[in-house]
N, C-alpha and C positions, 0 to 999 in steps of 0.2 A: 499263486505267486504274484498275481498284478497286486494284488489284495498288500498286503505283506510291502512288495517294494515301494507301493505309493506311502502306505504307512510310516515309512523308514528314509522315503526320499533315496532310494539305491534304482540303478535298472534291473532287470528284470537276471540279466545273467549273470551279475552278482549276487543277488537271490538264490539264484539256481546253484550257482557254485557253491555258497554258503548249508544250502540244501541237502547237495551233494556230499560236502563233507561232513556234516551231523547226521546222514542215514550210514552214511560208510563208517563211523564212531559208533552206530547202535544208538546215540541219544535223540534222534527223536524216530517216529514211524511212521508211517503213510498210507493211506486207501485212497482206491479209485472209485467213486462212482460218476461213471460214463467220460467226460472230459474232464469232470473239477478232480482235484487231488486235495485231501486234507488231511493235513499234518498235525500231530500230537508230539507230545515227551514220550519216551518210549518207556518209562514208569516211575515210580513212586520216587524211585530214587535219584532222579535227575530233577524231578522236583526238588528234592531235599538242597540237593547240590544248587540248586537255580536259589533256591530260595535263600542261602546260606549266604550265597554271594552278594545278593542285592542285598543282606541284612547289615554285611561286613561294609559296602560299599555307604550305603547308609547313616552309619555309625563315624566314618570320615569326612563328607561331606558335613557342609553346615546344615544346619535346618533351612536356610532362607532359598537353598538352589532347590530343595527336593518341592 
Protein backbone atom coordinates (compact mmCIF):
# COMPACT_ATOMS: atom_id res chain seq x y z
CA UNK A 1 0.00 0.00 0.00
CA UNK A 2 3.03 2.54 0.81
CA UNK A 3 4.07 1.36 -2.65
CA UNK A 4 0.97 2.32 -4.61
CA UNK A 5 0.23 5.76 -2.42
CA UNK A 6 3.64 7.14 -2.87
CA UNK A 7 3.00 6.24 -6.64
CA UNK A 8 -0.14 8.18 -6.88
CA UNK A 9 0.80 11.04 -4.17
CA UNK A 10 -2.53 9.86 -1.88
CA UNK A 11 -2.05 8.69 1.95
CA UNK A 12 -1.96 5.60 2.77
CA UNK A 13 -5.94 5.39 4.00
CA UNK A 14 -7.08 6.65 1.06
CA UNK A 15 -5.41 3.75 -0.53
CA UNK A 16 -6.72 1.57 1.91
CA UNK A 17 -10.34 2.80 1.37
CA UNK A 18 -9.95 2.84 -2.35
CA UNK A 19 -8.78 -0.99 -1.63
CA UNK A 20 -11.31 -1.67 0.33
CA UNK A 21 -13.96 -0.74 -2.05
CA UNK A 22 -12.49 -2.82 -5.19
CA UNK A 23 -12.05 -6.18 -3.06
CA UNK A 24 -15.76 -5.64 -1.73
CA UNK A 25 -16.81 -5.04 -5.93
CA UNK A 26 -14.82 -8.39 -6.59
CA UNK A 27 -12.51 -6.30 -9.08
CA UNK A 28 -9.47 -6.71 -7.82
CA UNK A 29 -7.87 -9.73 -5.17
CA UNK A 30 -5.24 -10.10 -2.68
CA UNK A 31 -2.64 -12.67 -1.06
CA UNK A 32 -0.68 -12.48 1.93
CA UNK A 33 2.75 -13.44 2.17
CA UNK A 34 3.70 -12.76 5.66
CA UNK A 35 3.27 -8.76 6.18
CA UNK A 36 3.31 -7.67 2.31
CA UNK A 37 -0.18 -7.98 0.64
CA UNK A 38 -0.29 -8.05 -3.24
CA UNK A 39 -2.93 -7.07 -5.11
CA UNK A 40 -4.08 -8.08 -8.71
CA UNK A 41 -7.42 -7.53 -11.15
CA UNK A 42 -9.45 -10.11 -10.02
CA UNK A 43 -9.53 -11.44 -14.06
CA UNK A 44 -9.45 -11.22 -17.49
CA UNK A 45 -12.41 -9.34 -17.54
CA UNK A 46 -11.74 -6.35 -15.49
CA UNK A 47 -8.71 -6.18 -17.59
CA UNK A 48 -11.01 -5.79 -20.52
CA UNK A 49 -13.02 -3.24 -18.74
CA UNK A 50 -9.61 -1.36 -17.55
CA UNK A 51 -8.30 -1.59 -20.80
CA UNK A 52 -11.46 -0.23 -22.72
CA UNK A 53 -11.58 2.64 -20.61
CA UNK A 54 -8.10 4.00 -20.83
CA UNK A 55 -8.52 3.27 -24.83
CA UNK A 56 -12.09 5.47 -24.78
CA UNK A 57 -10.16 8.00 -22.50
CA UNK A 58 -7.39 8.03 -25.11
CA UNK A 59 -9.15 8.60 -27.99
CA UNK A 60 -10.59 12.16 -26.33
CA UNK A 61 -7.60 13.40 -25.05
CA UNK A 62 -5.15 15.15 -27.49
CA UNK A 63 -2.07 13.37 -28.44
CA UNK A 64 0.23 16.00 -26.85
CA UNK A 65 -1.09 15.36 -22.92
CA UNK A 66 -0.82 11.48 -23.25
Amino acid sequence: MCDIAQLLGMTQSAISHQLRSLKQSKLVKYRREGKTVFYSLADGHVRTILDQGMEHVAELLPLHIL
